[in-house]
SETILUM-402526 format. One record per atom (N, C-alpha, C, O): residue number from 0; residue in one letter; atom name; x, z, y. Coordinates in pm, 1 decimal, m for minus. Layout:
BEGIN
[NUM,'A','CA',[X,Z,Y]]
...
//
This chain:
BEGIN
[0,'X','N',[1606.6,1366.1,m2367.0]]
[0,'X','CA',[1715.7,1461.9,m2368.9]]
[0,'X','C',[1816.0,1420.8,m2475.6]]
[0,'X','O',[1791.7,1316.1,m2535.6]]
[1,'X','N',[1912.4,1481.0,m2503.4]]
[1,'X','CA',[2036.0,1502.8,m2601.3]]
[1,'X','C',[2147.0,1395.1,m2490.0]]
[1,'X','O',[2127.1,1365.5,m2372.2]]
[2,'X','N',[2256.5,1357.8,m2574.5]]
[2,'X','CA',[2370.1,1374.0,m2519.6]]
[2,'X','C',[2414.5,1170.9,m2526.8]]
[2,'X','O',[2530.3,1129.3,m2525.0]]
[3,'X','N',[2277.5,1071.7,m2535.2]]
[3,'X','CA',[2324.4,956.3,m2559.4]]
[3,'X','C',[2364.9,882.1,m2686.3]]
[3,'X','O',[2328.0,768.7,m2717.2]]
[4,'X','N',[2461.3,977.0,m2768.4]]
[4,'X','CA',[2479.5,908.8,m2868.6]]
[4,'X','C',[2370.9,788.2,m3000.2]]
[4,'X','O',[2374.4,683.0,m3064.0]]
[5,'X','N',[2307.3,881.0,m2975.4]]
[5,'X','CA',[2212.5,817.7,m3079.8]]
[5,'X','C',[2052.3,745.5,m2969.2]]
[5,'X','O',[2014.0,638.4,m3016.4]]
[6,'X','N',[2000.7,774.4,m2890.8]]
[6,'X','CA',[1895.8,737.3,m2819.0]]
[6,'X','C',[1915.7,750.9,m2664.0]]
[6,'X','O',[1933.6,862.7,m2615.6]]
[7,'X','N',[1913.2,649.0,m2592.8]]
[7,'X','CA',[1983.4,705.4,m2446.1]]
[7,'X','C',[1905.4,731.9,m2385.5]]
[7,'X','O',[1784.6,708.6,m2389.5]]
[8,'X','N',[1961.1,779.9,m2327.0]]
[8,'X','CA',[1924.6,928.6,m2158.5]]
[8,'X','C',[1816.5,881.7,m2079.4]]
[8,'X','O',[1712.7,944.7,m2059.0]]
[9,'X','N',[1847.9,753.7,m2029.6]]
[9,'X','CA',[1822.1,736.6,m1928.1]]
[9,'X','C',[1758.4,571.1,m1935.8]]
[9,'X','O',[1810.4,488.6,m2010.9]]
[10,'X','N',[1655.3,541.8,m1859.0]]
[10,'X','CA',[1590.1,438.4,m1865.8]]
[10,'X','C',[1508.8,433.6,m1742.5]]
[10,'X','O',[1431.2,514.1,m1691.0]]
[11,'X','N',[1564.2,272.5,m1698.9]]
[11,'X','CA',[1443.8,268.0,m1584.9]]
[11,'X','C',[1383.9,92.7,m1606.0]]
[11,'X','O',[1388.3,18.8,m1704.4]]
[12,'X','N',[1315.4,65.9,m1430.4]]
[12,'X','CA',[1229.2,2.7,m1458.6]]
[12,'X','C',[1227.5,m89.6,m1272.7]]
[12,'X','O',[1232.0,m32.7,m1163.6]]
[13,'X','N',[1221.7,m203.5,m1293.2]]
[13,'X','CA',[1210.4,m241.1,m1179.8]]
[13,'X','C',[1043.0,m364.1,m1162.1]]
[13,'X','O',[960.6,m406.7,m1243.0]]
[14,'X','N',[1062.2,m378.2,m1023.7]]
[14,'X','CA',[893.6,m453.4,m992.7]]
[14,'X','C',[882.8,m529.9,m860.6]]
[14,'X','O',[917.1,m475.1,m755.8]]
[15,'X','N',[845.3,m630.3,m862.5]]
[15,'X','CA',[789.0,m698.6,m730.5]]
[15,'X','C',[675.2,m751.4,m756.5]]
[15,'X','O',[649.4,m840.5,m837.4]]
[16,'X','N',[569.2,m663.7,m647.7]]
[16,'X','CA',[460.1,m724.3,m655.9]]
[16,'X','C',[410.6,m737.4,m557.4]]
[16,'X','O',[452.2,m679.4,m457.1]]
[17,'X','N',[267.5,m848.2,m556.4]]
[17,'X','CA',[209.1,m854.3,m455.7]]
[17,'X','C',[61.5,m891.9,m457.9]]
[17,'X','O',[7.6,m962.9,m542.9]]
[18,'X','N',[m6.3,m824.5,m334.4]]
[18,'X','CA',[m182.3,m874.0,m398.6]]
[18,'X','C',[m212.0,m924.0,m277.5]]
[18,'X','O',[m157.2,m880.5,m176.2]]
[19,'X','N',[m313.9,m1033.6,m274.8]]
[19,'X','CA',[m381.7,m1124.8,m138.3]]
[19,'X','C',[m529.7,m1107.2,m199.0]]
[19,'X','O',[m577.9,m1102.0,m312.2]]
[20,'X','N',[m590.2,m1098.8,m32.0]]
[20,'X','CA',[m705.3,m1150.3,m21.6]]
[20,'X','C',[m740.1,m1204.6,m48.5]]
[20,'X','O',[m649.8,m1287.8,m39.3]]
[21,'X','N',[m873.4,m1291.1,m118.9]]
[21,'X','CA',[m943.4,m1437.5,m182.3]]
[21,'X','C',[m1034.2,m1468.8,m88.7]]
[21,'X','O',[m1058.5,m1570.6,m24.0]]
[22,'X','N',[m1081.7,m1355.8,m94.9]]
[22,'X','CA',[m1272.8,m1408.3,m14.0]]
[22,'X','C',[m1337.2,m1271.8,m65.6]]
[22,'X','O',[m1335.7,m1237.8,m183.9]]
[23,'X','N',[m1382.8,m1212.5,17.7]]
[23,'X','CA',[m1518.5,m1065.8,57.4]]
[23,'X','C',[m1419.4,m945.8,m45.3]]
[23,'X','O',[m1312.8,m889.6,m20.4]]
[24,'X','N',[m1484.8,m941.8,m132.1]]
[24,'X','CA',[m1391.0,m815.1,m174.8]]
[24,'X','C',[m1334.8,m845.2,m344.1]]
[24,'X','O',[m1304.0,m771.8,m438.0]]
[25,'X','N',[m1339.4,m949.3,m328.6]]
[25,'X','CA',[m1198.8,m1056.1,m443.5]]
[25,'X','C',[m1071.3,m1089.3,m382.8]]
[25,'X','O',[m1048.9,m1167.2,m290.1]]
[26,'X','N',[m969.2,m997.7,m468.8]]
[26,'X','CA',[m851.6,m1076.5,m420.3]]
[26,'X','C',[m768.2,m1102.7,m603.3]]
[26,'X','O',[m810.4,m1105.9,m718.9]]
[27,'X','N',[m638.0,m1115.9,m536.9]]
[27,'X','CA',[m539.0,m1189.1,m666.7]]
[27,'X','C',[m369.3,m1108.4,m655.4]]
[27,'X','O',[m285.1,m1110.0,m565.6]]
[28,'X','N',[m372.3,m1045.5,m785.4]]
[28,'X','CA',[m267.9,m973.3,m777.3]]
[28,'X','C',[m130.9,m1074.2,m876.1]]
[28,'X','O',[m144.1,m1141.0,m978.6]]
[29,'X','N',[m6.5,m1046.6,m791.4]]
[29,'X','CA',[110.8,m1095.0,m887.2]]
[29,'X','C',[198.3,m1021.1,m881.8]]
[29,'X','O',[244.7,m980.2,m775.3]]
[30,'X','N',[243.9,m984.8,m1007.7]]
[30,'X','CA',[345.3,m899.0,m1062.4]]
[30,'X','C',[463.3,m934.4,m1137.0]]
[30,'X','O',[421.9,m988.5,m1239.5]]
[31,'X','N',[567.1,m932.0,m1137.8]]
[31,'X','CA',[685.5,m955.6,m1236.3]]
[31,'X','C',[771.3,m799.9,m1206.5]]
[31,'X','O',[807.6,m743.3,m1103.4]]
[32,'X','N',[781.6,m764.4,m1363.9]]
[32,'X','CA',[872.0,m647.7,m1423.7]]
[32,'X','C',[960.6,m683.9,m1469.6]]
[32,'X','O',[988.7,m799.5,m1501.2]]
[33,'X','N',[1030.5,m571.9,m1483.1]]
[33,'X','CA',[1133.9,m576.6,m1593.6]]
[33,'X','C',[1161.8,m425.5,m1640.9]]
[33,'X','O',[1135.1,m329.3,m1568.9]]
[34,'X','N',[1218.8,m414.0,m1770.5]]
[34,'X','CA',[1273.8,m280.2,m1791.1]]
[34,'X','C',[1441.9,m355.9,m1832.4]]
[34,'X','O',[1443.8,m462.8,m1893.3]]
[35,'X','N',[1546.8,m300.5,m1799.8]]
[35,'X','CA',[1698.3,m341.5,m1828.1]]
[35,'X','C',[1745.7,m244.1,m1986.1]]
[35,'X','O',[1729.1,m130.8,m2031.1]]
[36,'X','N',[1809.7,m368.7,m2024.9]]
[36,'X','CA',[1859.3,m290.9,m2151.6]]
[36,'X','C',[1874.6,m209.0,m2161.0]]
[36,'X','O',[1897.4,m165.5,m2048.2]]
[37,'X','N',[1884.4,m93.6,m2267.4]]
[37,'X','CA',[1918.1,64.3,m2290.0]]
[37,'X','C',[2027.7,29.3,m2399.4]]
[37,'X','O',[2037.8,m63.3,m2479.9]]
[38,'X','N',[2107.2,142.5,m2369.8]]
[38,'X','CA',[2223.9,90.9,m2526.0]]
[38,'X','C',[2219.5,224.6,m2623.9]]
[38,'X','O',[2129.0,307.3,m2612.6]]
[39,'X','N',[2300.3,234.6,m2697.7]]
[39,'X','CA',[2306.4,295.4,m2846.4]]
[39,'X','C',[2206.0,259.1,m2938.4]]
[39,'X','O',[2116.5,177.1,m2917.6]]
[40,'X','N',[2232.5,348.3,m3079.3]]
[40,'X','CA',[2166.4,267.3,m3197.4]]
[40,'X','C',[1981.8,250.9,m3198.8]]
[40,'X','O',[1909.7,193.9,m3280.7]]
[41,'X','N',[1956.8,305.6,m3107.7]]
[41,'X','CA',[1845.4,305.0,m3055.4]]
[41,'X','C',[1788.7,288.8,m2921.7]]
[41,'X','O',[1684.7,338.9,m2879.1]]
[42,'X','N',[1877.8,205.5,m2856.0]]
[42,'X','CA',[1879.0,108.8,m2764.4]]
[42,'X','C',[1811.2,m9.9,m2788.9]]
[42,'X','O',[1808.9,m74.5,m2893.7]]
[43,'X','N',[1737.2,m41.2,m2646.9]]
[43,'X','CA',[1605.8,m191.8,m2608.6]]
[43,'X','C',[1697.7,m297.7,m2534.6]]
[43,'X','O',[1777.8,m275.1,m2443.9]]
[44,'X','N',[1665.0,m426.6,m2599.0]]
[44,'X','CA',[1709.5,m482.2,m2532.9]]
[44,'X','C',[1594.9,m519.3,m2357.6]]
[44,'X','O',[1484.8,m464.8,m2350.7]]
[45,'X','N',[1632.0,m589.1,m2267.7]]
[45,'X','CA',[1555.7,m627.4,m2183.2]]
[45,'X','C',[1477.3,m704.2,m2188.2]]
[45,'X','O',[1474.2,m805.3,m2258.4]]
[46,'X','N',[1349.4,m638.6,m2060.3]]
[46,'X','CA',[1225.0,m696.0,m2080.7]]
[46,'X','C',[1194.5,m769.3,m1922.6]]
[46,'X','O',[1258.3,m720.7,m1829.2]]
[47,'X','N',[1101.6,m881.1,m1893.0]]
[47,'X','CA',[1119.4,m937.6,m1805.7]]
[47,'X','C',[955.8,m1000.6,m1820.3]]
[47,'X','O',[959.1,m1107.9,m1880.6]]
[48,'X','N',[820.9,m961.5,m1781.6]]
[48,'X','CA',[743.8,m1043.1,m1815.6]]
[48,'X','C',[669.1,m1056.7,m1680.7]]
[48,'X','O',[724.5,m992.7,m1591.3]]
[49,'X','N',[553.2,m1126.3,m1641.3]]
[49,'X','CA',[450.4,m1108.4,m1526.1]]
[49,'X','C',[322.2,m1118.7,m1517.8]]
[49,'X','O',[256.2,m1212.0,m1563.6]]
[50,'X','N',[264.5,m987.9,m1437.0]]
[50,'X','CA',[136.3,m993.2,m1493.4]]
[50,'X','C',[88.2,m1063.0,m1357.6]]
[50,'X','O',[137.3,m1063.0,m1244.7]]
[51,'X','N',[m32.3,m1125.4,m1413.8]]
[51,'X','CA',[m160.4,m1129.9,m1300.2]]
[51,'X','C',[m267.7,m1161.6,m1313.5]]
[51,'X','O',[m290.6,m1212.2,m1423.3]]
[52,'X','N',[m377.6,m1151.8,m1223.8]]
[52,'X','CA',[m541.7,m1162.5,m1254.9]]
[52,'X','C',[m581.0,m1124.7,m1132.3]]
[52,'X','O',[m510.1,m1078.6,m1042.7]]
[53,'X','N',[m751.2,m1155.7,m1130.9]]
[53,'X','CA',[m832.4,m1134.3,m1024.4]]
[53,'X','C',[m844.6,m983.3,m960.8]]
[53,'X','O',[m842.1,m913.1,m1062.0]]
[54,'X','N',[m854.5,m909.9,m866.8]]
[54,'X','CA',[m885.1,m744.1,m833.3]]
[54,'X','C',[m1023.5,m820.8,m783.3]]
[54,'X','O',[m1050.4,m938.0,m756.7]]
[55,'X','N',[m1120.3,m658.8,m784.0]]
[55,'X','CA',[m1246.6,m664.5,m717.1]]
[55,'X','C',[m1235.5,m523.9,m640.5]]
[55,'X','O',[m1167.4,m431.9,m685.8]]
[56,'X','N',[m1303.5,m515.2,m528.1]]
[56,'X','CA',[m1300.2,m381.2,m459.1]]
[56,'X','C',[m1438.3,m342.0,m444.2]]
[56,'X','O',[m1518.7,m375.6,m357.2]]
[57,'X','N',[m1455.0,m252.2,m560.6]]
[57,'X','CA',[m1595.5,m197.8,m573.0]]
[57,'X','C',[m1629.0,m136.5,m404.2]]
[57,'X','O',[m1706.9,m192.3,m327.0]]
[58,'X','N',[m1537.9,9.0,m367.7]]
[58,'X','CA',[m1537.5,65.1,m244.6]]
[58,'X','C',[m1412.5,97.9,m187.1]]
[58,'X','O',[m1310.8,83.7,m255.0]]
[59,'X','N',[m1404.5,151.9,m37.7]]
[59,'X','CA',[m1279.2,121.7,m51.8]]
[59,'X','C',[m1147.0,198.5,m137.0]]
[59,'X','O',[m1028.7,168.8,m153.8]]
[60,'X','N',[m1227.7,303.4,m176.8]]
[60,'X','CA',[m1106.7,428.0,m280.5]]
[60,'X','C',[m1132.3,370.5,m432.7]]
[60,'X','O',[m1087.4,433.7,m528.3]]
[61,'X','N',[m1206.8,247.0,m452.0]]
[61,'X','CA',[m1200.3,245.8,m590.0]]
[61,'X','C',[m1221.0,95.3,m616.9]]
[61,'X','O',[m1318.4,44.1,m561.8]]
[62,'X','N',[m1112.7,m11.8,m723.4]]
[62,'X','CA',[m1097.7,m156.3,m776.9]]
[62,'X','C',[m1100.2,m121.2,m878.5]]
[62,'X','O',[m1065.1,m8.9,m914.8]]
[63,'X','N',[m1136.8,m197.6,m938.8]]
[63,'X','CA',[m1137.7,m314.1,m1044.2]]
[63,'X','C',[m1005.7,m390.0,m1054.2]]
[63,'X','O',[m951.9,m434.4,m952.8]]
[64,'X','N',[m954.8,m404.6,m1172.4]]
[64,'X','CA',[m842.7,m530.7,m1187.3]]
[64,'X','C',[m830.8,m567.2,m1383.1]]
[64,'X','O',[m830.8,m501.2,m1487.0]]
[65,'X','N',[m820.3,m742.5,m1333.5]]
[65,'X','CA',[m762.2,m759.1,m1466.6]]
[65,'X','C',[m699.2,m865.9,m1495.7]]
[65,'X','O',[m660.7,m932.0,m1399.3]]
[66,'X','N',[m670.0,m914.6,m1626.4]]
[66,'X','CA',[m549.5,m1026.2,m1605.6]]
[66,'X','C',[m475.7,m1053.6,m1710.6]]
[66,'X','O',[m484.5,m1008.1,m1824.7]]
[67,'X','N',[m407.7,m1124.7,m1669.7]]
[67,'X','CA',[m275.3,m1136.2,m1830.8]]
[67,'X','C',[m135.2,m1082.0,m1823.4]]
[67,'X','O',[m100.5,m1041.9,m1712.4]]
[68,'X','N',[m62.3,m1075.1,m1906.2]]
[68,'X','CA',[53.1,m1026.5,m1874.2]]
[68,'X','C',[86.1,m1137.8,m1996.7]]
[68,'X','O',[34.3,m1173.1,m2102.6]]
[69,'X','N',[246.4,m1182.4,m1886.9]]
[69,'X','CA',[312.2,m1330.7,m1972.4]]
[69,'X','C',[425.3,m1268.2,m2029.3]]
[69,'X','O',[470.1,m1182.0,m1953.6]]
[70,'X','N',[507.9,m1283.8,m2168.8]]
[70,'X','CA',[617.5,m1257.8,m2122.6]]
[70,'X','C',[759.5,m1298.9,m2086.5]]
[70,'X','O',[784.7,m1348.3,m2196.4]]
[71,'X','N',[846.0,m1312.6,m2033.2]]
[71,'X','CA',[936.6,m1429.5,m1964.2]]
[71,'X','C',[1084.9,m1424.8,m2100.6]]
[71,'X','O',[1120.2,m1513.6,m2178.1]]
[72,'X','N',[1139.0,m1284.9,m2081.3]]
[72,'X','CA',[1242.0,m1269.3,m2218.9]]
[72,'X','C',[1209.7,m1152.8,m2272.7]]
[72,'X','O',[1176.2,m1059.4,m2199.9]]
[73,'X','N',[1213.1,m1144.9,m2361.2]]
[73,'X','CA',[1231.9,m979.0,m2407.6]]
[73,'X','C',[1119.6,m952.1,m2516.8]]
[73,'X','O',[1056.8,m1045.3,m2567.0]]
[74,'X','N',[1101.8,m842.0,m2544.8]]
[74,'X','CA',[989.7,m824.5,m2703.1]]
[74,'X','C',[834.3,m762.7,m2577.0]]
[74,'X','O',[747.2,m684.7,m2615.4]]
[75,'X','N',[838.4,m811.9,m2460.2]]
[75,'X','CA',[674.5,m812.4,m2437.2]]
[75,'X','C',[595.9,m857.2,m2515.9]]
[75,'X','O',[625.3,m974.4,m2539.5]]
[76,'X','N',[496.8,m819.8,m2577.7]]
[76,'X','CA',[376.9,m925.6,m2604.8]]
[76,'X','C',[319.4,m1017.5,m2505.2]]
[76,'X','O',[378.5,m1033.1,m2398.4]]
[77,'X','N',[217.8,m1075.3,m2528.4]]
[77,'X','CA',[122.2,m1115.3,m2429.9]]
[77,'X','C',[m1.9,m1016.5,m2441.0]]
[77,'X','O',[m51.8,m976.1,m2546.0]]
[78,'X','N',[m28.3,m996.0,m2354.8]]
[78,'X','CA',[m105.5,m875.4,m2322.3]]
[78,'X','C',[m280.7,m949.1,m2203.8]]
[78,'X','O',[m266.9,m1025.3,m2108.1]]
[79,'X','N',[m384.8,m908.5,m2241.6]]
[79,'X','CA',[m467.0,m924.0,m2137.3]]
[79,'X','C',[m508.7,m731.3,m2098.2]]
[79,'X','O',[m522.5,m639.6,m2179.2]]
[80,'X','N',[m520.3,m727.6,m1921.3]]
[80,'X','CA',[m554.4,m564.1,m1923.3]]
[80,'X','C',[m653.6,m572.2,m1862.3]]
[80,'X','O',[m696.0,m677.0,m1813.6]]
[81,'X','N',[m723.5,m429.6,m1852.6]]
[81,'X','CA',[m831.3,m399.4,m1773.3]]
[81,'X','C',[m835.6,m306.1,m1736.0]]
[81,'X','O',[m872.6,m223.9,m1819.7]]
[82,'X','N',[m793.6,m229.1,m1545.8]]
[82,'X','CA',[m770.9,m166.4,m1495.6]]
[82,'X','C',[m872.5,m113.5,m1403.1]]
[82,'X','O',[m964.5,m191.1,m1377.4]]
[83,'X','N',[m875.1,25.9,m1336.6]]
[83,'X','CA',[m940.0,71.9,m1285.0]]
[83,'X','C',[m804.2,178.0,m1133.0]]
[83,'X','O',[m713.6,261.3,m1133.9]]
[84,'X','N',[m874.3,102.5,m1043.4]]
[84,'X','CA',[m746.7,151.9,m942.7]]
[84,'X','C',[m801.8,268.9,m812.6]]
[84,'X','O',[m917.3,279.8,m771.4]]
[85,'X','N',[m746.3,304.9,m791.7]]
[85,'X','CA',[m797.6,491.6,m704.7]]
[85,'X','C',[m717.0,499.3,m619.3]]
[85,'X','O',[m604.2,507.2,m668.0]]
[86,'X','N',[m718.3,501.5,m479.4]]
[86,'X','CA',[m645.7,553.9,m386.6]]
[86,'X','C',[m684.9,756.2,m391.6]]
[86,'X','O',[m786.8,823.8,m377.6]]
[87,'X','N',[m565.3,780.4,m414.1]]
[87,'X','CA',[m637.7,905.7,m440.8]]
[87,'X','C',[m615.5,1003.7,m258.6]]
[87,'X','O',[m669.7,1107.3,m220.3]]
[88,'X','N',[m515.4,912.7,m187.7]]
[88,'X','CA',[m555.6,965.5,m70.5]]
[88,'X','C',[m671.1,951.1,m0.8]]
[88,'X','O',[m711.7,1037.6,76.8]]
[89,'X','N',[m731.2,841.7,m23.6]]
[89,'X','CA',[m842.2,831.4,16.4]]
[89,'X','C',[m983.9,957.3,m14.5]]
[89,'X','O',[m1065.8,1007.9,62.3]]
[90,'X','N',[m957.5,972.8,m175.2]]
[90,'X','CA',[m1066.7,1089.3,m229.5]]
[90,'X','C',[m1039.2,1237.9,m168.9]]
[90,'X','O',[m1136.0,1313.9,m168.0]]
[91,'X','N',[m948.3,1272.7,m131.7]]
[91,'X','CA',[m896.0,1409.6,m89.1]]
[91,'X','C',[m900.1,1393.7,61.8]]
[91,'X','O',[m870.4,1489.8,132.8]]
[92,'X','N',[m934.7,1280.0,112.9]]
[92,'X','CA',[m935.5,1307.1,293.2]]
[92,'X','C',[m1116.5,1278.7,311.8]]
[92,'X','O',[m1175.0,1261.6,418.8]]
[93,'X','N',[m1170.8,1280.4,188.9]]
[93,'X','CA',[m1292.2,1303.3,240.3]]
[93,'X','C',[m1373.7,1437.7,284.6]]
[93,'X','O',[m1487.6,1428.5,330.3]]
//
């Protein structure tokens, strides 16, 4: 909230990703983000990094994922994660 001057409003975020099959219930996810500059005195510059790593599919409403995250420009770190993924339509149509 407030009016910009000092911390801005508004911030977004863009993504292309994609995950393939490997073999049985291993596959391989690739990701590249970005978040775009924000301005005023407390304004980010842009971020641009890509993650990826192996997924496992425990069942089908519930993976496993993990991986690295690189980063391409911007104040990313390098990052390794470890995720846990839920179709949550899946849990509510049971």
């Amino acid at each position: 909230s407030g009016n910009g001057t000092e911390a801005p409003r508004t911030s977004t975020m863009w993504t292309i990703a994609a995950g393939i099959p490997v073999h049985g219930a291993w596959g391989w996810a690739l990701e590249c983000y970005g978040y775009p500059h924000t301005s005023g005195p407390a304004g980010a510059t842009s971020i641009v990094a890509l993650l990826t790593g192996p997924t496992y599919v425990v069942r089908p409403e519930l993976a496993l994922d993990f991986g690295v995250i690189e980063p391409i420009t911007g104040a990313q770190p390098r990052a390794f994660y470890l995720g846990i993924v839920t179709s949550l339509g899946r849990l509510v149509s049971r």
